[in-house]
C-alpha positions in Angstrom: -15.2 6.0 -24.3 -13.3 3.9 -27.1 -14.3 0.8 -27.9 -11.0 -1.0 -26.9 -11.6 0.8 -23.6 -15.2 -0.5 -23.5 -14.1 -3.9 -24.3 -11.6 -4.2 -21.0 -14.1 -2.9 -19.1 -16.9 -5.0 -20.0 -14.5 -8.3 -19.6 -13.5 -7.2 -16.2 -16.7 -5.9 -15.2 -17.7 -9.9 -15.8 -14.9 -10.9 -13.7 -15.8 -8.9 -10.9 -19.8 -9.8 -11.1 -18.2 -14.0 -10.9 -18.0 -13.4 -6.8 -14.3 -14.9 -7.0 -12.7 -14.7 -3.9 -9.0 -15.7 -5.3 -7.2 -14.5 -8.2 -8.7 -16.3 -11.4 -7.1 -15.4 -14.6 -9.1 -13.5 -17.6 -8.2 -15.3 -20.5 -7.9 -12.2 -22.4 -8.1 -8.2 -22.4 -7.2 -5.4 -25.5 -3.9 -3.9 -24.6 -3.8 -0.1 -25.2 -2.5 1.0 -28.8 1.2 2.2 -28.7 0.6 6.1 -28.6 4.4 6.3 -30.6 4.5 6.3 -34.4 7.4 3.4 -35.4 10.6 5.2 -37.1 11.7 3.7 -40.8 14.6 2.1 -39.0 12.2 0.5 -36.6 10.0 -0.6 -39.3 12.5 -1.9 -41.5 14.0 -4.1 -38.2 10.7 -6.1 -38.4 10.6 -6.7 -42.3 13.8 -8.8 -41.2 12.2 -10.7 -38.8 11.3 -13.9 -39.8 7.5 -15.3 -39.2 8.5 -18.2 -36.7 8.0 -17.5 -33.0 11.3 -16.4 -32.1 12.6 -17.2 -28.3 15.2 -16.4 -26.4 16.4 -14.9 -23.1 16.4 -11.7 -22.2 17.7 -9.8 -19.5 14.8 -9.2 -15.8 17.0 -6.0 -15.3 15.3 -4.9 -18.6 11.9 -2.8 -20.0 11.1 -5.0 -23.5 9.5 -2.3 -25.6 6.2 -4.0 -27.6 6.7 -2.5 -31.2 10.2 -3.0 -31.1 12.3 -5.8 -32.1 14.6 -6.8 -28.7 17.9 -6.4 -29.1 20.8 -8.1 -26.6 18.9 -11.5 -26.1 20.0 -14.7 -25.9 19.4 -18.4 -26.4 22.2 -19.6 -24.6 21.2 -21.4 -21.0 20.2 -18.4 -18.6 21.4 -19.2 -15.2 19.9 -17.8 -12.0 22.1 -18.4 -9.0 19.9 -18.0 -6.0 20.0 -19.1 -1.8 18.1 -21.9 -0.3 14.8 -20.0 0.1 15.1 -17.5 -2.0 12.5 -15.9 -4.9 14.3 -14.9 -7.9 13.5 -13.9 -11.8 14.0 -14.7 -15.2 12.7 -12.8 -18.7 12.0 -14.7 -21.8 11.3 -12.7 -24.4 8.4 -13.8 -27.4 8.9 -11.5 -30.7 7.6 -12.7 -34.6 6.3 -10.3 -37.7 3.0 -12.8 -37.8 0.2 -13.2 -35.4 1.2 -16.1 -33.3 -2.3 -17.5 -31.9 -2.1 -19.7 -28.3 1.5 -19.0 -26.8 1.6 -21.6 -23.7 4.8 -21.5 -21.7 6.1 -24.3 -19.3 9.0 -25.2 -16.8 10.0 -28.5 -16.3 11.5 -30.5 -13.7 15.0 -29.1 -12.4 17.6 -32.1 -12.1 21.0 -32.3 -11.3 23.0 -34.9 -9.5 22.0 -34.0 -6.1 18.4 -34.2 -6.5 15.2 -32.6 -8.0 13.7 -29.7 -7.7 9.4 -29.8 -9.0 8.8 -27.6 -12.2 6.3 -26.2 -9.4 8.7 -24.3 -7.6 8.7 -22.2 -11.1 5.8 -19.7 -12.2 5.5 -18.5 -15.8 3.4 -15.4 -16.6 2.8 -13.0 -19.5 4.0 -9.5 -19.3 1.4 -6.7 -19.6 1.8 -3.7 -21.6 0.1 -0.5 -20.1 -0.3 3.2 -20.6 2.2 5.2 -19.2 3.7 8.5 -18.6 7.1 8.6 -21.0 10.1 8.1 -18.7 11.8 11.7 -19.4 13.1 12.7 -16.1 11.0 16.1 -15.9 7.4 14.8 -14.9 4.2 17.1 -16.5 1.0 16.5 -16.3 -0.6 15.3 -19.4 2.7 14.7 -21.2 3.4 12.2 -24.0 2.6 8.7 -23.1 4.2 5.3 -24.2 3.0 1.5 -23.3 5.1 -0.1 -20.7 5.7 -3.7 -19.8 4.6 -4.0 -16.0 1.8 -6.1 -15.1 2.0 -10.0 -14.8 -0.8 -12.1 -15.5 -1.4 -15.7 -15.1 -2.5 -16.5 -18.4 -3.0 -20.7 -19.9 -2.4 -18.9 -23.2 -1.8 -16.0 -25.1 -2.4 -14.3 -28.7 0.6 -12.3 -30.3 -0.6 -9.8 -32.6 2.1 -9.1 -36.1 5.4 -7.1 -35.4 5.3 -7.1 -31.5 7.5 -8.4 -28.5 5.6 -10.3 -25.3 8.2 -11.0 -22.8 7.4 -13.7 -20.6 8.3 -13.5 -16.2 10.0 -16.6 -14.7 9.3 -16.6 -11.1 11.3 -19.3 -9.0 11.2 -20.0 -5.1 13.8 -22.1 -4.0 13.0 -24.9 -1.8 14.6 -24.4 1.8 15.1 -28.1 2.3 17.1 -28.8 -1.4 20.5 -29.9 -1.1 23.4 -27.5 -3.4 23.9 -27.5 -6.5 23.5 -26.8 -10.1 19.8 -27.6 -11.3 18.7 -27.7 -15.1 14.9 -27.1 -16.5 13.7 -26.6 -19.9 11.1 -23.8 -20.2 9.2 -25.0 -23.0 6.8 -22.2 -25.3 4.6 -23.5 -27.9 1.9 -22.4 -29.9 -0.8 -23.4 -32.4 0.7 -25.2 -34.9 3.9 -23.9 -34.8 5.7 -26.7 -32.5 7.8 -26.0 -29.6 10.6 -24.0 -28.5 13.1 -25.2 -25.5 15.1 -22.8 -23.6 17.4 -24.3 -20.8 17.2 -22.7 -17.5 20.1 -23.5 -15.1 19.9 -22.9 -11.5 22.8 -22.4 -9.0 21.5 -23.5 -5.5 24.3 -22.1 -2.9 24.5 -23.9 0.1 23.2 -20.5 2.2 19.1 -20.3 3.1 17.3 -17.0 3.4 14.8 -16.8 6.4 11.3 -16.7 5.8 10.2 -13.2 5.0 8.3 -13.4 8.4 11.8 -12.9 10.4 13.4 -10.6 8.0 14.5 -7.8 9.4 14.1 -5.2 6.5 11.5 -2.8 7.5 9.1 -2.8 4.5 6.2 -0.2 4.9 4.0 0.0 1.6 1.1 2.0 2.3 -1.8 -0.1 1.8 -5.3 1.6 0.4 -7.9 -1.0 1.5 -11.0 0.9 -0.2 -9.1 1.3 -3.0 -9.5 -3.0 -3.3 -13.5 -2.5 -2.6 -14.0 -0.4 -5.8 -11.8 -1.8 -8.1 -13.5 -5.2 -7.4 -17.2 -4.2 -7.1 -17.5 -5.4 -3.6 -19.6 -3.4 -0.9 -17.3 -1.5 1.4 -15.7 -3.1 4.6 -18.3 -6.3 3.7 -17.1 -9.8 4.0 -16.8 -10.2 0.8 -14.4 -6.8 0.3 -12.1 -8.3 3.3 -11.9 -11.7 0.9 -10.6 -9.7 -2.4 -8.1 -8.1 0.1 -6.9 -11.7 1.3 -4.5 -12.6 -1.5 -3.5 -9.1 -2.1 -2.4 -8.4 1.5 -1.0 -12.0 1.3 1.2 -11.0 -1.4 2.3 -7.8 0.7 3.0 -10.3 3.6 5.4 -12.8 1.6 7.6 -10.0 0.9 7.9 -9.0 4.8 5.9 -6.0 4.9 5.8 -4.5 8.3 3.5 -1.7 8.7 -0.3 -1.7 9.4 -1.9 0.8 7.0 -4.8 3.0 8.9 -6.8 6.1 9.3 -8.4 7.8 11.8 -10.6 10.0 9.9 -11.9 11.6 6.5 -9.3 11.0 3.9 -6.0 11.9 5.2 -4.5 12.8 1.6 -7.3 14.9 0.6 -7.9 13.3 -2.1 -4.6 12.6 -4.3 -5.8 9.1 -4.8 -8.2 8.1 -7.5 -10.3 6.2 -4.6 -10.3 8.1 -1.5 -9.5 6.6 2.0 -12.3 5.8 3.6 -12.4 6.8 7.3 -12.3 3.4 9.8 -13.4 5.6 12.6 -16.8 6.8 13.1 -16.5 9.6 14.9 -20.1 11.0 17.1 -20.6 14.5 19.4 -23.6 14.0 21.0 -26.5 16.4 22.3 -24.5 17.4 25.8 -21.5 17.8 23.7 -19.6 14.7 24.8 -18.0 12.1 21.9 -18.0 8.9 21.2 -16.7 6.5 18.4 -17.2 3.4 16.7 -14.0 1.5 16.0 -15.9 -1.7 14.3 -13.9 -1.4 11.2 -10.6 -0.2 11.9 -10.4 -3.2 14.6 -11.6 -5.6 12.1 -9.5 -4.5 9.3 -6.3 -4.2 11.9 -7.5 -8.2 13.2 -7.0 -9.1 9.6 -4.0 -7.8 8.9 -2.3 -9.0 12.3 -4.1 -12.8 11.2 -2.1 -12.6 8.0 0.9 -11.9 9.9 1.6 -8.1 9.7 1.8 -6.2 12.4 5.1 -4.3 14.1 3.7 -1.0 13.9 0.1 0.1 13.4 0.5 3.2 11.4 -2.4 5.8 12.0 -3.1 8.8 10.0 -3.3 11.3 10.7 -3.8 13.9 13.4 -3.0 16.8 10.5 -4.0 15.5 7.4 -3.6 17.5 3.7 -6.2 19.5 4.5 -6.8 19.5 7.7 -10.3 18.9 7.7 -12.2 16.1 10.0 -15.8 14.8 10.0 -18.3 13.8 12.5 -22.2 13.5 12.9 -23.3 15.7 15.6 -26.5 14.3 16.9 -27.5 18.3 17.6 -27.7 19.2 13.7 -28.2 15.7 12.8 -25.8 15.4 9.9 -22.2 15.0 9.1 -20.3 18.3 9.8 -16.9 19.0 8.4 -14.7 20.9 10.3 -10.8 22.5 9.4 -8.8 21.8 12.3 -5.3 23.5 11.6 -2.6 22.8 14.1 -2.4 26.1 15.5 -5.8 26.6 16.0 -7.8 27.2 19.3 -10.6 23.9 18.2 -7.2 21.6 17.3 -6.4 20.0 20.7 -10.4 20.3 21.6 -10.9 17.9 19.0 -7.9 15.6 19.3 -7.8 15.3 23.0 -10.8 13.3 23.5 -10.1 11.2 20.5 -6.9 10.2 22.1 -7.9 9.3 25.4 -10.4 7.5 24.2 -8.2 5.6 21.2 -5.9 4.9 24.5 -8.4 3.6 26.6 -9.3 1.5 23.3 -5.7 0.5 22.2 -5.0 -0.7 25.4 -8.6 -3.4 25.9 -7.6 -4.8 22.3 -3.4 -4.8 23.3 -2.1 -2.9 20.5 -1.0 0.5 22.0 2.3 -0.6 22.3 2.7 -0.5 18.3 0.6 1.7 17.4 1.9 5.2 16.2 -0.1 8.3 15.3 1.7 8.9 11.5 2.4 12.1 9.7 2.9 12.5 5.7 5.7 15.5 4.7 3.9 17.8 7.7 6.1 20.7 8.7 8.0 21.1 11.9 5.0 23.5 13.1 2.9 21.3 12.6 4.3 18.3 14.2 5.0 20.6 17.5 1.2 21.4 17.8 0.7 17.4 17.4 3.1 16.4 19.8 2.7 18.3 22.8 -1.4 17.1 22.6 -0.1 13.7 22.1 2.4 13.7 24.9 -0.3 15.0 27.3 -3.4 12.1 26.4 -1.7 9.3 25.2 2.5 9.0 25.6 2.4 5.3 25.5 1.3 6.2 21.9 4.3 6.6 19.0 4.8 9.3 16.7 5.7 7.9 13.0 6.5 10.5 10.1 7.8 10.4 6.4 9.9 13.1 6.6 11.5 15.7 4.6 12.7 18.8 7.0 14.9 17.0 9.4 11.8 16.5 11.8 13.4 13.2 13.4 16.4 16.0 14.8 13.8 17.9 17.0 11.1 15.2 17.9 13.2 12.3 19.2 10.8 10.1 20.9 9.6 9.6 17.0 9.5 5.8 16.4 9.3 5.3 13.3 10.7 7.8 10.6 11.2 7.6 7.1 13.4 10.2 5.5 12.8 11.2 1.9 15.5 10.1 -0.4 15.9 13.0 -2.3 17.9 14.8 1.2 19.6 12.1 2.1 19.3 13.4 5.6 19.7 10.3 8.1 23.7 10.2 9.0 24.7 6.7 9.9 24.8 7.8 13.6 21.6 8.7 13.8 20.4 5.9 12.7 22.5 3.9 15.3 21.3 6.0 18.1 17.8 5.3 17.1 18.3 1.7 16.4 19.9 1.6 20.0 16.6 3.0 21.5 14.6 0.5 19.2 13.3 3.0 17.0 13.2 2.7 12.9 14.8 4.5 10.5 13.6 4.0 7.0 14.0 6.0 3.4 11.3 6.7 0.7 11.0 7.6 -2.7 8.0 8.7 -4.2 6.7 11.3 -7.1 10.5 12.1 -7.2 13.6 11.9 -7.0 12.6 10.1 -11.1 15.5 7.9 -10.5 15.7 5.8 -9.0 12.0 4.6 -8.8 9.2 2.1 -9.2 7.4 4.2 -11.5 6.0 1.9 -14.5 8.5 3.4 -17.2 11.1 2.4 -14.3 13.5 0.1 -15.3 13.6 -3.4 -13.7 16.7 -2.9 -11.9 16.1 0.8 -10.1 14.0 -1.4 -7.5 17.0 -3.5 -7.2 19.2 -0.8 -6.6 17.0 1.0 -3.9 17.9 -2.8 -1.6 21.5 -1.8 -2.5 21.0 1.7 -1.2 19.6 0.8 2.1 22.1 -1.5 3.2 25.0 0.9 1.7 23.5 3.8 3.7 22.3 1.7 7.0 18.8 2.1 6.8 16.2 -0.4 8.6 14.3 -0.3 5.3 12.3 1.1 3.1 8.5 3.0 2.5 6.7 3.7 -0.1 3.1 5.0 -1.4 1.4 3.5 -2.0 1.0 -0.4 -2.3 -2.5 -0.3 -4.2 -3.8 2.8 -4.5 -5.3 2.4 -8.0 -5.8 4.3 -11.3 -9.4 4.0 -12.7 -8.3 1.1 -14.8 -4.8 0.8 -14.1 -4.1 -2.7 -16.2 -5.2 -0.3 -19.4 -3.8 2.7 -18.4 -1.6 3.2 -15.0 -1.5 6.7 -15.9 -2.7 8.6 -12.5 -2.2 11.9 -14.0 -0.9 14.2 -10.6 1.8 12.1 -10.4 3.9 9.4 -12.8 2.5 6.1 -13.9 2.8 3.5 -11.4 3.8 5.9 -8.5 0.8 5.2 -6.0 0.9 1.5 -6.3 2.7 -1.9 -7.4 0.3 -4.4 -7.9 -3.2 -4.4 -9.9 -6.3 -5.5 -9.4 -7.7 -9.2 -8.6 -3.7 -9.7 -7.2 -1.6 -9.4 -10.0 1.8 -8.2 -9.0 4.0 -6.6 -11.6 7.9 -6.6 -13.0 8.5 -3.5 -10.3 7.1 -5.3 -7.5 9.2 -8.2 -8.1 12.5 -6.5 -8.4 11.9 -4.3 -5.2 11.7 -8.3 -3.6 15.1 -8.9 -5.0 16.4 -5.5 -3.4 14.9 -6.7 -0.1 16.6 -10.1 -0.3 20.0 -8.2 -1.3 19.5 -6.7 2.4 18.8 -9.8 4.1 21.5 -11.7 2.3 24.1 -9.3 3.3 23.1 -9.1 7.4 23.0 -12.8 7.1 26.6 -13.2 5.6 28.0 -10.5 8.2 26.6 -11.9 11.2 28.0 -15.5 9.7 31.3 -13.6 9.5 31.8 -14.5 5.4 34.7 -12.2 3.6 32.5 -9.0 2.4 35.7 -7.4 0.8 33.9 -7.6 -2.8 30.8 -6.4 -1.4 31.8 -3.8 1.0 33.8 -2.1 -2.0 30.9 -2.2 -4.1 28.7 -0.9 -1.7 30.8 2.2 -0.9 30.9 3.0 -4.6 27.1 3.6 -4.5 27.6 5.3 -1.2 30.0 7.9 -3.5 28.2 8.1 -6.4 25.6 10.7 -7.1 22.5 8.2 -6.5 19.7 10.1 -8.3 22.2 11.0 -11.2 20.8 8.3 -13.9 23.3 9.1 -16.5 25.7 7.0 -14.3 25.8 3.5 -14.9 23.9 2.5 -12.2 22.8 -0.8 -14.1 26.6 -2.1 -14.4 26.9 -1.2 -10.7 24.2 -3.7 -9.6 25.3 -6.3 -12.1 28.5 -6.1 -10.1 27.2 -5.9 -6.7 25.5 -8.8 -7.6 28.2 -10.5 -8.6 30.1 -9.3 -5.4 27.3 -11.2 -4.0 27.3 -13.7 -5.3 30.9 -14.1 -4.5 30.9 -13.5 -1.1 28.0 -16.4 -0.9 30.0 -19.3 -2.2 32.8 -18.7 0.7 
């Protein structure tokens, strides 16, 4: 293990050991080395940079590369135009050829003639660089790696090593209650002995308000990994103190509407593809006369929290065929755990699922939550899901059948309430979805280890999570999955590399509730959504809009030579537009 390596893990490890039970900054951690040799051009660029602090706005649509000096910025007044209730972004970006000790940045107040808007409303953090898998469209294993700015950490302050670039994330939410208008801030940076920098920050209040993310409509489902939280945090499993680490994390999930309870039913339903495996929330038991029994303690406890913290349409349940198809019970007979591959068409499949679900019925409906909950699939073949449903139909109908799917499964099984189609196929026509929406069912998309654009990897750029809002409201989705929401690396605020699969690709915010560039973009794409249903049901003029959003409806989506950047810049414009009317 390197030293720098050592050194992160010996400063978190002191975190964790604190007993925190909210987020509570680290003052400082050694960023990974950048893995890419500097060109002469590159190093001749920072000889011209002065020694000053230089600051100035950049663009949150953006990556801000650490060895590099930024290009396109601006010290102009950066102005962020934005509902009544809305969260939006801003990018400063911090670049200097010295070592800049104790970088503080602050918002003000924002005024205008109307009225006031507290500099608390705004929240300033430094931007992370991480280990990453180089952006190259053709995933491999163990390819070349880069640093990527993703992580956002609430640091007081901040030490800026010689001939790097620290961009610095603006996060606003807009009072509900503020009257219209154009508000102005200063964003203040200043460091040891250097003075202070002033960057104005104008904000154009419409006179439109968002709803809370509780009543928004988009159906988010990011796949939450609650072990995953226990690890990374040095908390005994499924103890009091794990379920207060998961608090703010979840609580972050919650704010930006997520939908979808997260659970499983037995041994690891993924077989293993995540650094941490999922722990199973079931306990399953086959007794001396051959008869089962099982303990739900923890799947109802960690299903009570979620539903406390305000999530809770569907309980999503994997999964009657997992990866592998393996499941796990102790059997009081041999007196140990037994492990036992239950392929769908297989004679011991619906002996082992049928009492399950008549007993998860009989259990689902004492606690009230059989209504939403669905058994879930991941990618399982058409097969597969036959064997499934016809034991699912028979012990426990009232029960729903959810599926990410890539073969067109929602075509044959069409009692499924809740499917997500990959991407990639593009297979949901715009009536289907209307005749599921009509029988209240959802119809979702996903992207995951591919299509490589547009993502949420870490190499992603900012506005590909933008553009994927844009997508589902061009296309008429309900919204949009994804896995996971924090399914960790081993030390994923060094290194997100997970090494199966691209940097950043099984989760979207780090450890001890630190939410990242990626996660706050997707936000924006979400808000797009709402914005636009809220504008059509107030009958605005979409003309600007409506032409924008059947260009992307044309255009090759996944081609990323296109210039899919300008396009949201317009359609945000279009917006924008359509907003003031």
């Amino acid at each position: 293990m390197s030293a720098i390596k050592s050194f992160v893990i010996v400063v978190w490890t002191a975190f964790i050991m604190t007993g925190c039970k909210e987020y509570v900054p680290v003052e400082t951690f050694v960023e990974a080395e950048d893995p890419v040799a500097l060109t002469s051009e590159q190093k001749a660029a920072w000889a011209e940079v002065s020694t000053k602090l230089n600051v100035a706005w950049g663009s949150p649509d953006v990556q801000y590369a650490r060895s590099i000096v930024p290009e396109g910025v601006s010290n102009d007044p950066f102005r962020i135009i934005a509902w009544k209730g809305e969260r939006s972004s801003a990018q400063i970006v911090l670049w200097s050829s010295n070592a800049i000790d104790g970088i503080k940045c602050k918002v003000g107040d924002f005024t205008s003639s109307v009225g006031v808007m507290p500099a608390s409303i705004a929240e300033a953090r430094f931007v992370r660089y991480t280990l990453a898998d180089e952006q190259n469209y053709n995933f491999k294993k163990g390819g070349p790696a880069v640093i990527a700015p993703d992580m956002l950490d609430s640091l007081s302050r901040f030490d800026m090593p010689a001939c790097t670039t620290r961009p610095i994330w603006i996060s606003l939410d807009i009072p509900r209650d503020v009257e219209p208008g154009i508000y102005t801030a200063e964003v203040v940076v200043s460091h040891n002995g250097w003075g202070k920098t002033k960057l104005p920050l104008e904000v154009e209040v419409l006179n439109r308000t968002l709803k809370p993310s509780s009543e928004w409509t988009f159906h988010l489902d990011l796949w939450q990994h609650p072990s995953s939280v226990a690890y990374a945090h040095g908390v005994e499993l499924w103890s009091d103190a794990h379920f207060e680490a998961m608090k703010p994390v979840m609580k972050r999930l919650r704010d930006a509407g997520q939908k979808v309870i997260t659970a499983t039913l037995n041994k690891d339903p993924w077989n293993h593809q995540c650094y941490y495996a999922y722990e199973p929330m079931i306990k399953w038991t086959k007794h001396m006369d051959g008869s089962w029994s099982y303990d739900y303690a923890v799947f109802d406890r960690w299903v009570q929290f979620m539903l406390d913290l305000g999530i809770g349409k569907y309980i999503n349940c994997y999964s009657m065929v997992p990866w592998n198809c393996e499941l796990e019970y102790f059997d009081e007979k041999e007196g140990k755990m037994i492990t036992v591959k239950a392929e769908p068409d297989t004679p011991i499949f619906p002996v082992i699922w049928k009492p399950f679900l008549k007993d998860f019925k009989k259990h689902l409906e004492a606690k009230g939550w059989l209504k939403i909950t669905n058994i879930a699939m991941d990618e399982r073949s058409p097969e597969a899901m036959q064997a499934a449903a016809e034991v699912l139909m028979e012990c426990a109908p009232e029960m729903g059948f959810a599926l990410a799917d890539n073969h067109r499964s929602y075509e044959k099984f069409t009692m499924m309430r809740d499917v997500c189609a990959a991407m990639r196929h593009q297979t949901v026509t715009p009536e289907d979805i209307a005749m599921r929406r009509a029988q209240g069912y959802t119809t979702t998309f996903y992207v995951c280890c591919n299509p490589s654009f547009p993502n949420t990897f870490t190499t992603s750029q900012p506005y590909e999570a933008e553009l994927l809002g844009w997508k589902n409201i061009a296309h008429d989705y309900d919204g949009f999955l994804r896995w996971a929401y924090n399914s960790w690396a081993e030390n994923p605020q060094y290194d997100s590399r997970f090494g199966n699969w691209m940097s950043g690709d099984t989760y979207f915010v780090y450890p001890y509730n630190r939410s990242s560039i990626r996660f706050e973009r997707l936000i924006d794409g979400i808000e797009v959504s709402e914005k636009i249903r809220a504008l059509r049901v107030a009958g605005a003029d979409m003309s600007g809009v409506d032409a924008v959003l059947e260009k992307i409806r044309t255009m090759k989506i996944t081609d990323y030579e296109q210039p899919w950047k300008d396009v949201v810049i317009e359609a945000r414009k279009a917006l924008d537009d359509a907003s003031r009317k």
